[in-house]
C-alpha positions in Angstrom: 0.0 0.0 0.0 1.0 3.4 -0.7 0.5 6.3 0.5 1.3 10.4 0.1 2.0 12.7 2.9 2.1 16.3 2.8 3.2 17.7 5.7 2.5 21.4 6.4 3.0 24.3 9.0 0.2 26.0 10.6 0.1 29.0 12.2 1.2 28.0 15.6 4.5 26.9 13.9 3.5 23.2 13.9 3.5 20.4 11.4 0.4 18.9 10.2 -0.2 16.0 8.5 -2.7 15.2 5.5 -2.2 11.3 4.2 -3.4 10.8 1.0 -4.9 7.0 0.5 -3.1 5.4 -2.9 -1.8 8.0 -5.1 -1.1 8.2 -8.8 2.2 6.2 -10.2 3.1 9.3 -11.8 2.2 11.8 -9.7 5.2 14.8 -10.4 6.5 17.5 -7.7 4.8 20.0 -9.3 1.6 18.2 -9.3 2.3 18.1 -5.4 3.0 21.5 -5.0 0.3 23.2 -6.7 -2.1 20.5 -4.9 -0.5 21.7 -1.5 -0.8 25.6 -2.5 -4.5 25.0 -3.5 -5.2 23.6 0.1 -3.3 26.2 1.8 -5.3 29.2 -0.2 -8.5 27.4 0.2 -7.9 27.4 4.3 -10.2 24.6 4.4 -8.2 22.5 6.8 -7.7 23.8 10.5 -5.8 21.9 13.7 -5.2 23.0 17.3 -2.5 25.2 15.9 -4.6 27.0 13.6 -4.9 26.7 9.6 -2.5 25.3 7.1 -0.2 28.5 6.5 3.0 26.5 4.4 4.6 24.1 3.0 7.1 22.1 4.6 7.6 18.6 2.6 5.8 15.7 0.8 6.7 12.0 0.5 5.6 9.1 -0.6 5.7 5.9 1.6 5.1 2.0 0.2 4.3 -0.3 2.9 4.3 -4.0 2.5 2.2 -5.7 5.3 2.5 -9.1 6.0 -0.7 -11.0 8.0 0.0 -14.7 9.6 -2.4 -16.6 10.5 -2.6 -17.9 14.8 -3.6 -21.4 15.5 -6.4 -21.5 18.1 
């Protein structure tokens, strides 16, 4: 599974975190960027620290999970 996370300050200084479920393949940096700036301007998103006011970094992160089974 895969997942985006673009990591922001908000007004109190802080980082916040908004994980994206399964991105794109070929999502680019710029498609990133301009996706983060549009959330900024919107100031739809808020935390205990206040809106989203910046950018601070974006990544993506692959996780491979691996269930076993337990014997009753």
């Amino acid at each position: 599974m895969k997942t985006l996370e673009l990591i922001f300050l908000n007004e109190m200084g802080r980082q916040a975190k908004l994980v994206v479920d399964e991105p794109r393949e070929d999502v680019t940096e710029a498609e990133i960027t301009s996706a983060m700036d549009a959330i900024i301007a919107s100031g739809v998103f808020t935390t205990n620290g206040g809106n989203y006011v910046t950018k601070h970094s974006a990544k993506v992160i692959e996780r491979t999970e691996t269930v076993f089974e337990m014997a009753e």
